[in-house]
C-alpha positions in Angstrom: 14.0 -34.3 -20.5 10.9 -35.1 -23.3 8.8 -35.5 -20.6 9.8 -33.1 -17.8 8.9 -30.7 -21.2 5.5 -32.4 -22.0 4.9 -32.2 -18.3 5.7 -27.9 -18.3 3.6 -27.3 -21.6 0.6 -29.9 -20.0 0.6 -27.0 -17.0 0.7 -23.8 -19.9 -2.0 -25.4 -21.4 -4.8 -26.5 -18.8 -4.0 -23.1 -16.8 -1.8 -21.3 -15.0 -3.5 -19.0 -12.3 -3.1 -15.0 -13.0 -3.9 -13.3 -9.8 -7.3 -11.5 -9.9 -7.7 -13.4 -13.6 -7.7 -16.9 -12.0 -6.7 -20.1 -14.2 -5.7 -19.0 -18.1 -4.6 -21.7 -20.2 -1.3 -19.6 -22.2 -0.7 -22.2 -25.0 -2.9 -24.0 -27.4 -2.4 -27.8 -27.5 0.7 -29.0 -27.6 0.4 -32.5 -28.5 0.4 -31.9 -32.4 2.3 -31.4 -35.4 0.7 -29.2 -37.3 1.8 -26.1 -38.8 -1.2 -24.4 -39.2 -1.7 -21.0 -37.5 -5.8 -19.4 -37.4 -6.2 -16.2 -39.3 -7.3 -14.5 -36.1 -3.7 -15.4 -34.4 -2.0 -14.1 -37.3 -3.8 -11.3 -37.5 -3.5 -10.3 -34.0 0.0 -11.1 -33.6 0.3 -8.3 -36.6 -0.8 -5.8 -34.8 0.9 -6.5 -31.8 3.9 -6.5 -33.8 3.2 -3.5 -35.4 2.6 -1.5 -32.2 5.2 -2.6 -30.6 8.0 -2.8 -33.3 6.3 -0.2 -36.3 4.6 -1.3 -39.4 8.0 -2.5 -41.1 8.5 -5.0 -39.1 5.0 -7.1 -39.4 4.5 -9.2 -42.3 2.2 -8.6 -44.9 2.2 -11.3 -46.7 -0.4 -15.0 -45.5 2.3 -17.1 -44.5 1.9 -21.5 -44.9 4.2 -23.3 -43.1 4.2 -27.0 -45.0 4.8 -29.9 -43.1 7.3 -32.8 -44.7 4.9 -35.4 -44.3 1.6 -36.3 -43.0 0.5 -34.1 -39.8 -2.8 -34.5 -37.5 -4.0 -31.0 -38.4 -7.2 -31.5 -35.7 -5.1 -28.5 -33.7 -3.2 -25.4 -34.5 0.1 -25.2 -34.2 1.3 -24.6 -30.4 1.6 -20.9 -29.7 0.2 -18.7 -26.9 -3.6 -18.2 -26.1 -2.7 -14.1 -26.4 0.3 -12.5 -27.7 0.0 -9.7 -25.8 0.7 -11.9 -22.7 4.6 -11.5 -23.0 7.3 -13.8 -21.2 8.1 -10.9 -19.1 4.8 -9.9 -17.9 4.2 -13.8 -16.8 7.1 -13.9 -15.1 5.8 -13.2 -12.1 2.9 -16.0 -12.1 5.1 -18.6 -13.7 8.0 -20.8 -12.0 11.1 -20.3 -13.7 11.0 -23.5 -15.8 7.4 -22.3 -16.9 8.9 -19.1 -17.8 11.8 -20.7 -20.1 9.1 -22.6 -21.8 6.4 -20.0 -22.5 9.2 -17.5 -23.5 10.2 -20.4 -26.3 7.1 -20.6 -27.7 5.9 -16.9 -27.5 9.4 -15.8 -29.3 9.8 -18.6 -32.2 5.8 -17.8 -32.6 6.0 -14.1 -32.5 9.1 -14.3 -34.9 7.2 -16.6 -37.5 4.7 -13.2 -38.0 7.5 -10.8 -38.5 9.8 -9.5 -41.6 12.9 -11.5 -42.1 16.5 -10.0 -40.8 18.2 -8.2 -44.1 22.2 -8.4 -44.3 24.8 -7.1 -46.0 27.2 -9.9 -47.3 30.9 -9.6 -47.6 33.3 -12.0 -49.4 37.3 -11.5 -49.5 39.9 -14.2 -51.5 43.0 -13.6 -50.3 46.2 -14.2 -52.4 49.3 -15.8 -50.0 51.7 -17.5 -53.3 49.6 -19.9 -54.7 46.9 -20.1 -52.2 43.5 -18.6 -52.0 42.7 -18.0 -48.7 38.5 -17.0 -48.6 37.0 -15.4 -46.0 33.2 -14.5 -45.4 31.2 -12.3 -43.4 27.8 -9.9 -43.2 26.5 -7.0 -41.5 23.1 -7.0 -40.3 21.3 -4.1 -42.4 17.6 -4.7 -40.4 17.0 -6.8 -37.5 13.8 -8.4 -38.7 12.3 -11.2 -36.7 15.7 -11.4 -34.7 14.2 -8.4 -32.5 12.3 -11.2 -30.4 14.2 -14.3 -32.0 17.9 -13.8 -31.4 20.6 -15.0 -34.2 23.6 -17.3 -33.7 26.2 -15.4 -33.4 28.7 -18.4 -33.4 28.3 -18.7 -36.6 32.0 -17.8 -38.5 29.7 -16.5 -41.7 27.9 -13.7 -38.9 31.0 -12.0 -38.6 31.9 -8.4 -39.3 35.1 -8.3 -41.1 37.2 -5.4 -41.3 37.3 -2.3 -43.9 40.0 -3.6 -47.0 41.0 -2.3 -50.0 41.7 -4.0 -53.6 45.6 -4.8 -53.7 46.1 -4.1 -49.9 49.1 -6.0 -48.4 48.1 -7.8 -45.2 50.4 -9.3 -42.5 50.4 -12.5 -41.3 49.6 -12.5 -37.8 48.8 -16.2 -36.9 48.9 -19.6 -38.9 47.2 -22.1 -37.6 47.9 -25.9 -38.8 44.6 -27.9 -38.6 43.9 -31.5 -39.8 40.5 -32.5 -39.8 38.8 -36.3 -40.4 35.6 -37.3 -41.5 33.9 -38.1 -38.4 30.7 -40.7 -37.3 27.5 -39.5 -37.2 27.2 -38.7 -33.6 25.0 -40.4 -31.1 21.8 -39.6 -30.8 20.5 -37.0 -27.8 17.0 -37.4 -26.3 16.5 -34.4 -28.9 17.8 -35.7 -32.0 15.9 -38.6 -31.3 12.7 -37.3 -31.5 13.8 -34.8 -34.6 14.7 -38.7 -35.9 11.5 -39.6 -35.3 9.5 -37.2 -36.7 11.4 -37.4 -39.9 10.6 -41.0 -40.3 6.9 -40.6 -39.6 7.5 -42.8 -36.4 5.0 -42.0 -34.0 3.3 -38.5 -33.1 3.8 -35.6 -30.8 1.7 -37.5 -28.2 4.1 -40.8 -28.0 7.4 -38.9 -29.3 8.5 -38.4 -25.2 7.0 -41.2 -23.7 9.3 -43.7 -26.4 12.3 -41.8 -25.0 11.6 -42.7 -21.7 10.8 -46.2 -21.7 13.6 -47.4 -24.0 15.8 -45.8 -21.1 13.5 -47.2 -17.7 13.7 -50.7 -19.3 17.9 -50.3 -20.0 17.9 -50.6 -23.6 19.9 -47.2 -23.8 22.2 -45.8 -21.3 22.7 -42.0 -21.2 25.9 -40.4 -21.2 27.0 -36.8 -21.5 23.5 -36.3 -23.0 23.7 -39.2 -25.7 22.5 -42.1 -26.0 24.6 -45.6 -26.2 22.9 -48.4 -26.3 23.2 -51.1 -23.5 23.7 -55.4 -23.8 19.8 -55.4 -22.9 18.9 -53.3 -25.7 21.5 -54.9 -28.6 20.1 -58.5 -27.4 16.7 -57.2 -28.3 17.0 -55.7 -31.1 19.1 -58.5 -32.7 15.9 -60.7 -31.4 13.2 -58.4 -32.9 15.5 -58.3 -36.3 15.8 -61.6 -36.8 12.1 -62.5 -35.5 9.8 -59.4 -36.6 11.9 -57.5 -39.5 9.2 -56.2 -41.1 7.3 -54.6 -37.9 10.7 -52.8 -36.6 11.0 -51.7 -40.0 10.7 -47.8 -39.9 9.2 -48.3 -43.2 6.7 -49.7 -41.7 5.5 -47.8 -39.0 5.3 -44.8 -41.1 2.8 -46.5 -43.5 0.7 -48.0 -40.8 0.9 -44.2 -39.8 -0.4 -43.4 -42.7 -2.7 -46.0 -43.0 -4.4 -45.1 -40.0 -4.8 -41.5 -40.9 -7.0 -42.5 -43.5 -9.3 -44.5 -41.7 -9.2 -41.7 -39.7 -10.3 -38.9 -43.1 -12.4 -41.5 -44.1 -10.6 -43.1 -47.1 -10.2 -46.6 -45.8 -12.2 -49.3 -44.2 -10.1 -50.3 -40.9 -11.0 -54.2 -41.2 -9.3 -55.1 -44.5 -6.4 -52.6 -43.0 -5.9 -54.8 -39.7 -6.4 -58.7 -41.2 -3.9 -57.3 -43.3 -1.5 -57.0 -40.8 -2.7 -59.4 -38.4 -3.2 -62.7 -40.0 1.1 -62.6 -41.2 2.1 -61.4 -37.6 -0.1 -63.8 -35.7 2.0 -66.9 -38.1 4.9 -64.8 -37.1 4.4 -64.1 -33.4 3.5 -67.9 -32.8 6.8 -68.8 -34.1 8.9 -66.5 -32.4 6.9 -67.6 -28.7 8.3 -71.2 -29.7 12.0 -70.3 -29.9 14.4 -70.5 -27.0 14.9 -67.9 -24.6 17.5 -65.3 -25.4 20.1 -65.0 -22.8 22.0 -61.4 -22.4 25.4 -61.6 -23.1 27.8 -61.0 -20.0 31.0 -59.0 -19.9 34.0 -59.5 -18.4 35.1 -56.9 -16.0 38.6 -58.3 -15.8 38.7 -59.1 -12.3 38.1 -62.1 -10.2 35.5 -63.0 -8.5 36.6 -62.7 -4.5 33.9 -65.0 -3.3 35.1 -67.8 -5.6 38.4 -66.5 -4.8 38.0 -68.1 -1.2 35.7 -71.0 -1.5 38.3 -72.4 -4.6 36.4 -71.6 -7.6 37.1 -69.9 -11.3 34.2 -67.3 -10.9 35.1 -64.3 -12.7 33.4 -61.0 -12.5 30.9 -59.9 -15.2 28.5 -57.2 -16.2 24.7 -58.6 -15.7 21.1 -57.1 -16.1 18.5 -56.8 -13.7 15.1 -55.2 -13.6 16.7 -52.6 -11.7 19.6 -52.1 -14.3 23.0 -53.3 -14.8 25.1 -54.4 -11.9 28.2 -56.8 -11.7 28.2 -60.1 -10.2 30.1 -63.4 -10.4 29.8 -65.4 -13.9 29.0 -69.1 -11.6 26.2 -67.8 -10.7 24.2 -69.1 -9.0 26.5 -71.3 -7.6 27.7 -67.9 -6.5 25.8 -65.3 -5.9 28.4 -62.8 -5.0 27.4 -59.1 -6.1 30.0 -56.3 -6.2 29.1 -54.0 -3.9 27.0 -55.9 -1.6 29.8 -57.0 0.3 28.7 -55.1 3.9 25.0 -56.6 3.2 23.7 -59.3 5.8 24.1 -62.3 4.2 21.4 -64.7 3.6 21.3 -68.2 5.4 22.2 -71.2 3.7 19.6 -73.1 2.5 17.9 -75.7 5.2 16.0 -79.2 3.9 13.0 -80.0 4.9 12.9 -83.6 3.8 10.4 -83.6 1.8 10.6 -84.3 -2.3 9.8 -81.6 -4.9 6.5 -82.5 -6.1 7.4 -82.0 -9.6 11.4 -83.2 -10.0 12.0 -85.6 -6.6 14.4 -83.1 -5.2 14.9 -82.2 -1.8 12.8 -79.0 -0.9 14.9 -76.6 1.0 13.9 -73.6 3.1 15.2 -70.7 1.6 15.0 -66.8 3.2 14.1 -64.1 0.5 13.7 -60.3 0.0 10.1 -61.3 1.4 10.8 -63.7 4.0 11.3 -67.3 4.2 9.8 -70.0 1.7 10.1 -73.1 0.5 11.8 -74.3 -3.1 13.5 -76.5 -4.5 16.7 -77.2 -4.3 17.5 -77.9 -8.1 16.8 -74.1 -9.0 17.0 -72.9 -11.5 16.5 -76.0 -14.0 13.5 -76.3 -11.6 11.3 -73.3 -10.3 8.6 -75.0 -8.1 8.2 -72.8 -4.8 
């Protein structure tokens, strides 16, 4: 979870205590994008390197990592306070989610300082008739970086293959028929999300996590098998915000008020001809869109019929609804019904009871109604009227 992580590296960061030490913060900030590493990081993490590997497996050269787009360089990059401080001699301070997350950064930053892996490539077309069968492979020659960093070995390119000769005859020993399609780009993950994110220039470090979260605690995404679908909820309001605010859910535009703001930030821009800029369009905008009617979710048909209506000699059928609380199935009459699958051993509440007195703002009876908070009074032509 984005912010189960943010949450971890918030703890690395303000201090973690180290017996007799006391609190030591073991990562720089960590809300930031930048790539930028200090000369005295690099240079210590060389020697380190060096003393613990040998001298061929420290780089030499100043390495500048370049970002794809704008960064907020204010802070380094995030990496540990101290090198020398390895995963395995915090192990004992740390809890074991801690530990995963410091041993992330301290390897991927350790590796960024040392000599690249060297390997051997191998390529072999064989001849079956008219076919040309290709296979790949390599050998690792030096184990560079991957000493801290460790290489994917699932990849089909990583593989050793065996010793051949030119002209020899090889056996068959397995064919294997495989069709394969073009498939959909797959869901998004909490994780590819964010990668999504930063690509676009939506957003930074600091508001990457937090966007996960709430498009999921207000049910415009549902989360299954780690990806991401998107709910009723969250396709009703996005058509809404389309049709009513195209340009300001444009990812277009984000990015350049990104931008935009990042000068005023350097200096390069006034920030009052930047906001009437914006403001006086979406204001017209915004005051349109309050004026249209409101948007109902669209229900769902579960197939099944409702078994309240069932008795009482109705047509209620069953249907996917929203709530504040999420989605949950009730009857589509409501509220002439109010039946909610699942509810069925809940106390029931007690018909509504007049009072004889008129609703002040329709003529209605008022009714005495019992609630999640107790009794009240309302009237009784809810919900075209709301007075309580």
């Amino acid at each position: 979870k984005p912010n189960r992580t943010m949450s971890l590296a918030q703890q690395l960061y303000e201090g973690v205590e180290l017996g007799t030490q006391g609190p030591v913060g073991l990562i720089t900030y960590m809300r930031t994008d930048s790539f930028r590493i200090s000369d005295e990081a690099a240079t210590a993490t060389r020697h380190f390197i060096t003393e613990q590997f040998g001298p061929t497996y420290a780089r030499r050269d100043k390495v500048e990592f370049k970002a794809k787009g704008p960064v907020q360089d204010a802070h380094e990059a995030i990496r540990p306070t101290d090198v020398e401080r390895t995963p395995d001699s915090m192990r004992s301070f740390l809890t074991p989610d801690q530990l995963k997350l410091y041993r992330l950064i301290w390897q991927r930053f350790t590796a960024s300082q040392m000599t690249a892996a060297r390997f051997a490539q191998t390529r072999v077309d064989i001849g079956a008739a008219d076919y040309v069968f290709r296979a790949n492979g390599s050998v690792l020659v030096f184990d560079g970086f991957t000493r801290v960093w460790e290489r994917d070995s699932d990849n089909d390119e990583d593989k050793e293959l065996p010793a051949l000769a030119v002209d020899e005859l090889l056996n068959l020993q397995d064919l294997k028929p495989e069709q394969h399609f073009t498939q959909p780009p797959p869901r998004y993950t909490e994780a590819s999300l964010i990668k999504a994110l930063e690509e676009f220039g939506v957003g930074r470090p600091s508001t990457f996590a937090p966007t996960v979260e709430v498009i999921q605690t207000r049910h415009y995404v549902r989360q299954e098998e780690r990806r991401l679908f998107p709910t009723e909820l969250g396709k009703t309001v996005n058509g809404w915000l389309i049709e009513h605010f195209p340009d300001i859910v444009d990812v277009k535009f984000t990015a350049g008020m990104e931008e935009e703001l990042d000068d005023v930030e350097e200096g390069r821009r006034k920030w009052v001809p930047i906001v009437r800029e914006f403001f006086k369009p979406f204001s017209r905008t915004l005051t349109k869109a309050e004026a249209t009617a409101r948007v109902k979710v669209p229900m769902r048909e579960t197939g099944e019929d409702c078994p309240k209506c069932k008795e009482e000699g109705r047509n209620g059928r069953l249907v996917y609804r929203m709530s504040r609380l999420g989605e949950f199935i009730g009857c589509s009459l409501y509220p002439e019904c109010d039946y909610i699958k699942g509810r069925e051993g809940q106390e029931k509440a007690p018909p509504p009871e007049p009072t004889g007195e008129p609703c002040p703002r329709c003529g209605k009876p008022l009714v005495k109604r019992t609630g999640k908070r107790g009794p009240f009074v309302a009237c009784s032509g809810y919900p075209k009227c709301r007075y309580v």
